[in-house]
C-alpha positions as CSV (number, residue, x, y, z in Angstrom):
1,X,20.6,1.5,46.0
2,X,23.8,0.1,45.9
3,X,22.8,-2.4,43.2
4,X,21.9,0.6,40.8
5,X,25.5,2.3,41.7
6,X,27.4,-0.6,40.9
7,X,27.2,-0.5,37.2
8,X,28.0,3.4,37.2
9,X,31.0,2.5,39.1
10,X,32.0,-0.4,37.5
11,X,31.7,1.9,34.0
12,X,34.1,4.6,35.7
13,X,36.9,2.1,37.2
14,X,37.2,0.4,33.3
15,X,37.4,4.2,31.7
16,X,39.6,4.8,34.0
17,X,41.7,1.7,33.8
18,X,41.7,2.5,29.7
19,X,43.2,6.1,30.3
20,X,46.0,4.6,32.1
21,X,49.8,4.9,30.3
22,X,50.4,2.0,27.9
23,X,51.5,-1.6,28.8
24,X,53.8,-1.8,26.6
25,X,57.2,-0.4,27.6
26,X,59.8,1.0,25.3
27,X,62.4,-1.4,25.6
28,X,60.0,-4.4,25.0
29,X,58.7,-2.6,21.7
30,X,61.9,-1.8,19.9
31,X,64.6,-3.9,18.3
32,X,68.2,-4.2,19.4
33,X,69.8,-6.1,16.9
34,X,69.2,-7.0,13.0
35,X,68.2,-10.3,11.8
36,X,68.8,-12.1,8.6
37,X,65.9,-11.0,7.4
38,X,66.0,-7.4,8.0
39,X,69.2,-7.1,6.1
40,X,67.1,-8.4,3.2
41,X,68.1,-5.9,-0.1
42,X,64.8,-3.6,-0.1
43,X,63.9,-0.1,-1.1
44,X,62.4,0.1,2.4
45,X,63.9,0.9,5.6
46,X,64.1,-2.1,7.7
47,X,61.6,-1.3,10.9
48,X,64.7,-2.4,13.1
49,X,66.7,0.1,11.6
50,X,64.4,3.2,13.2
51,X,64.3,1.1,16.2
52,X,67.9,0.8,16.8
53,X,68.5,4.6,15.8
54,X,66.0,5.4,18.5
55,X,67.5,3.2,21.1
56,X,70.8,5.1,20.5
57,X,69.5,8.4,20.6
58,X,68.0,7.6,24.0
59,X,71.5,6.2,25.2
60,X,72.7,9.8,24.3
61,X,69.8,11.3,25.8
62,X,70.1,9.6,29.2
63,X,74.5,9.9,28.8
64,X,75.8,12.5,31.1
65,X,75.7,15.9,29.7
66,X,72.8,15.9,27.4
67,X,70.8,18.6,26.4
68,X,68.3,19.9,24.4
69,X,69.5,18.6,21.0
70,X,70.1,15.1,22.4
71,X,66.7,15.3,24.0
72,X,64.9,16.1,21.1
73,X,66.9,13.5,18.7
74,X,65.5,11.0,21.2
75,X,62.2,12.4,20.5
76,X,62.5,12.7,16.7
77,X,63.8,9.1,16.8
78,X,61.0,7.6,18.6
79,X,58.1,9.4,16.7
80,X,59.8,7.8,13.4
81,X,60.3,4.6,14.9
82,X,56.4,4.7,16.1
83,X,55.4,6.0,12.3
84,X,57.7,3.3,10.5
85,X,55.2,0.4,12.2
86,X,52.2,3.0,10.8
87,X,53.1,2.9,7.4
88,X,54.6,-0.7,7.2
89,X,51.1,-1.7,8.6
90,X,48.8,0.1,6.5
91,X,51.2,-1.4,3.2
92,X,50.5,-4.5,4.5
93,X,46.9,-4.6,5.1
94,X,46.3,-3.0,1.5
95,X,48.2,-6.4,0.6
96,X,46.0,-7.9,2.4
97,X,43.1,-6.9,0.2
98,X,41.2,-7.3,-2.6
99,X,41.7,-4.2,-4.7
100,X,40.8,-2.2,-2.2
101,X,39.0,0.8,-2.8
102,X,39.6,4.2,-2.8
103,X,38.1,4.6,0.8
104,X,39.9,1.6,2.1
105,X,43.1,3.0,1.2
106,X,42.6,6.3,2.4
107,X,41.5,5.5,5.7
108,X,43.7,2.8,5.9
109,X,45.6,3.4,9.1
110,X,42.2,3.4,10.9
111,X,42.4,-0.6,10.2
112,X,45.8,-0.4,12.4
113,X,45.5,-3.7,14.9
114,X,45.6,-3.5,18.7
115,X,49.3,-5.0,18.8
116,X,50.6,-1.7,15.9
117,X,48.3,0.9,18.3
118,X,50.2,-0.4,22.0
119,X,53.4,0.0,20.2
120,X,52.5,3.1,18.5
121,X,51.4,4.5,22.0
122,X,54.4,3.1,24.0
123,X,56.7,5.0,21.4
124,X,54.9,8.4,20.8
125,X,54.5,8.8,25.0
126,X,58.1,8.6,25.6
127,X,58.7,10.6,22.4
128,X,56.2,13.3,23.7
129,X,57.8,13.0,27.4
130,X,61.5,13.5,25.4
131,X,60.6,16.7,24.0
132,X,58.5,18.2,26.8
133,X,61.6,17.7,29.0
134,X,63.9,20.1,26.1
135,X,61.3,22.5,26.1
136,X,61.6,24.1,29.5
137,X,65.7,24.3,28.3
138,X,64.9,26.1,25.0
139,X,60.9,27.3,25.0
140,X,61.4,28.5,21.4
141,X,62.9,25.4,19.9
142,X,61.0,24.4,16.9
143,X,62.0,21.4,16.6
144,X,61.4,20.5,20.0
145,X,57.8,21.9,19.3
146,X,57.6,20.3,16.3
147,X,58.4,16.9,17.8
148,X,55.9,17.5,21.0
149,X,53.1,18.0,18.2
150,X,53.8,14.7,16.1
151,X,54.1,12.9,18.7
152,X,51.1,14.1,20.4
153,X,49.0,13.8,17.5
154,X,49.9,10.7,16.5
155,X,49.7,8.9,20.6
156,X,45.8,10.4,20.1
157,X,45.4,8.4,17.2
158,X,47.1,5.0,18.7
159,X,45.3,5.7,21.8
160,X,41.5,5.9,20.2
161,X,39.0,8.8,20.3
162,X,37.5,7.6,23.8
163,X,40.8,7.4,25.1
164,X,42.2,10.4,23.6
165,X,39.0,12.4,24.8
166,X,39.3,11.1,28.5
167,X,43.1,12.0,28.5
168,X,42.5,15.6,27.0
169,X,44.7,14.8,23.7
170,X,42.6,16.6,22.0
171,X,43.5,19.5,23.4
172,X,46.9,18.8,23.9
173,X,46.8,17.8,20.2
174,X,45.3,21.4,19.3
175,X,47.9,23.8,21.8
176,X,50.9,21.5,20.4
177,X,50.3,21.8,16.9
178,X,49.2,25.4,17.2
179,X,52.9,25.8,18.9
180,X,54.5,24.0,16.5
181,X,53.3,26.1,13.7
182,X,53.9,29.5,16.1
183,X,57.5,28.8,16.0
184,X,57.7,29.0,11.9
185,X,55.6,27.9,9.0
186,X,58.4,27.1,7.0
187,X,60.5,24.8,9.6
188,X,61.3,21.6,8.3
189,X,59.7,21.9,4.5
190,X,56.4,22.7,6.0
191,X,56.1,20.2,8.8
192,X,54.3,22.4,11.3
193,X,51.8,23.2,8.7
194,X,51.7,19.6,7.5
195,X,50.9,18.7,11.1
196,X,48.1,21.7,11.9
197,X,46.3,21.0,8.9
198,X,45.8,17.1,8.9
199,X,45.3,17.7,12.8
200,X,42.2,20.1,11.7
201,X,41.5,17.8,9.1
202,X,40.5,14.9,10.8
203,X,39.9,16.0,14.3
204,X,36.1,16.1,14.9
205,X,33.8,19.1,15.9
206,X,34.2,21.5,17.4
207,X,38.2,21.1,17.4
208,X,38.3,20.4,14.0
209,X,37.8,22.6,11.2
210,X,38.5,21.2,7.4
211,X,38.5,24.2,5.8
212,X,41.2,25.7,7.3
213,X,43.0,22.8,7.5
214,X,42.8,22.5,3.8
215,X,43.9,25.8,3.9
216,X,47.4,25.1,6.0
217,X,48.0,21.8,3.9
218,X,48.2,24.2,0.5
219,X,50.1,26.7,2.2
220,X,52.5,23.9,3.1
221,X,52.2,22.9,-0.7
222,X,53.7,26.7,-1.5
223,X,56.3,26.8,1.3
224,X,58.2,23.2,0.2
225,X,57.0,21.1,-2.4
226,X,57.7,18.0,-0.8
227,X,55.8,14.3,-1.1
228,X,54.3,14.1,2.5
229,X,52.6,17.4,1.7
230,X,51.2,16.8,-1.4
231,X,50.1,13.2,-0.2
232,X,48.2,15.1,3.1
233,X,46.9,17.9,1.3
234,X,45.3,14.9,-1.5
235,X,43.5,13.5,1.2
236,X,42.2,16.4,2.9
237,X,41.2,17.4,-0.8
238,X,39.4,13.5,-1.2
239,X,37.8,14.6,2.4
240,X,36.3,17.3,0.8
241,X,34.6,16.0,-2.1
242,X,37.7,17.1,-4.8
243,X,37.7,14.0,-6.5
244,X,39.8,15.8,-9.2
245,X,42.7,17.9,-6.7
246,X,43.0,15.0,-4.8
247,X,44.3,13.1,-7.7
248,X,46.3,16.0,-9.0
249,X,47.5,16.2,-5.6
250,X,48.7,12.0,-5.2
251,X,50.3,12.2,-8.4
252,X,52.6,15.4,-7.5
253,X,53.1,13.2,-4.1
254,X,54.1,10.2,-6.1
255,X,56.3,12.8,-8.3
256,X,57.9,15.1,-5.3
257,X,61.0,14.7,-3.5
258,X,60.6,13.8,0.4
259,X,61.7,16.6,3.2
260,X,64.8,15.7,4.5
261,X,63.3,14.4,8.0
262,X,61.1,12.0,6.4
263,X,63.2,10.0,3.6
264,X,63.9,7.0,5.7
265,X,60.1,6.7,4.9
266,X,59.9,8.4,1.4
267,X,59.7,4.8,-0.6
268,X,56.9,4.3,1.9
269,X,54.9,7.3,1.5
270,X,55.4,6.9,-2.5
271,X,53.8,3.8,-2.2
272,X,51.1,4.5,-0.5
273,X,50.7,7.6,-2.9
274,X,50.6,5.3,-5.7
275,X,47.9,2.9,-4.2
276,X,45.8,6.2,-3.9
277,X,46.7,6.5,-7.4
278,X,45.5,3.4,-8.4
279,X,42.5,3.0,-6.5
280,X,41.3,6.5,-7.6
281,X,41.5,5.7,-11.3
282,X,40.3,1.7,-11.1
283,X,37.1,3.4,-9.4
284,X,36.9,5.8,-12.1
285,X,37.1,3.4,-14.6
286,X,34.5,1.0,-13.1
287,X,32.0,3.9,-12.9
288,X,32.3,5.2,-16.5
């Protein structure tokens, strides 16, 4: 009898131990000075860059005084500093690789190593903890919302779907987005519509539901023209089977300005735009 528990338990003590908070902590995962190599000339941000603006922003936060807009700077800080590592690691994987194709390069950031995910984690769960401490201060603060939402989606995706699933992100995910987007579709060039619809995108049944998320990403298309929308509402089209919108949709992404919030990471998200790009036509090419 206690030979056939001991696997059950044994099962529940390791999902358990997987659900615990990360192992990294914050200070160990971001920068505090430059090197010689960051201050390379480059069209991209450096990643230490986003790490030292997030390590001030938490000074603030913590400095005597604070409040809701220093809380929530500490939050936005720490979800860009978390994306930055996101989008320099997907870059350099598709460097990595053969002509990738189009399916490689969309689903690129699933490809993320364990060493991106803990960092990506360690960030996005002090970003989320930032921003849920504003929100009892200001309940209505969209961009405290907004911040609570993309950093909660984006510890789900660090964290795995097991993981995510035994934590309840998934719902958390779902009542912070549909927050976010509760507090004004048009707040920060679409962001909270951005955010619902690639949530809705991607999650799986029964939370997710591509055709309305399709739906927010071209209403966030309408509200503000901006690259990160085009290049989510592409993808979601690609999801669907629109070979032809989702290339419409990359090339306006490639084309567009970024929101103001996001062009630290615009030469980023135009690259990775343009490998769609690419990709999408070499394959159309090969198959003619």
């Amino acid at each position: 009898m206690i030979a056939s528990r001991t696997p059950r338990i044994l099962v529940a003590c390791l999902l358990l131990a997987g659900c615990a908070g990360p192992a990294l902590k914050v200070d160990d995962v971001l920068a505090d000075d430059f090197t010689p190599e960051d201050q390379a000339t480059t069209v991209y941000l450096p990643l230490a860059a986003f790490d030292l603006g997030a390590n001030a922003a938490r000074e603030r936060a913590a400095a005597p005084g604070a409040g809701v807009a220093e809380l929530v700077d500490a939050s936005r800080s720490l979800f860009f500093a978390a994306d930055a590592r996101v989008q320099i690691a997907a870059l350099e994987t598709l460097d990595a690789s053969a002509d990738p194709d189009l399916e490689t390069v969309v689903s690129v950031d699933d490809r993320a190593s364990d060493r991106v995910r803990a960092e990506v984690e360690s960030l996005t769960r002090a970003g989320k903890e930032y921003a849920e401490r504003a929100l009892p201060l200001a309940p209505d603060d969209a961009d405290a919302l907004l911040y609570r939402g993309l950093n909660t989606s984006l510890l789900a995706w660090s964290v795995g779907k097991q993981r995510a699933l035994f934590e309840g992100l998934g719902k958390a995910c779902d009542d912070a987005t549909r927050a976010a987007l509760a507090a004004g579709e048009a707040h920060g060039s679409g962001a909270a519509l951005r955010l619902r619809g690639r949530f809705l995108s991607k999650a799986p049944w029964p939370v997710g539901d591509r055709e309305e998320g399709l739906r927010q990403l071209r209403r966030s298309t309408e509200v503000a023209s901006v690259r990160l929308n085009w290049l989510f509402l592409g993808d979601a089209l690609h999801a669907n089977g629109d070979a032809a919108g989702a290339l419409d949709a990359w090339q306006r992404a490639y084309d567009a300005d970024s929101d103001e919030d996001s062009t630290a990471l615009a030469p980023y998200h135009r690259e990775l735009a343009q490998r769609r790009l690419d990709a999408a036509r070499e394959g159309a090419r090969t198959s003619d």
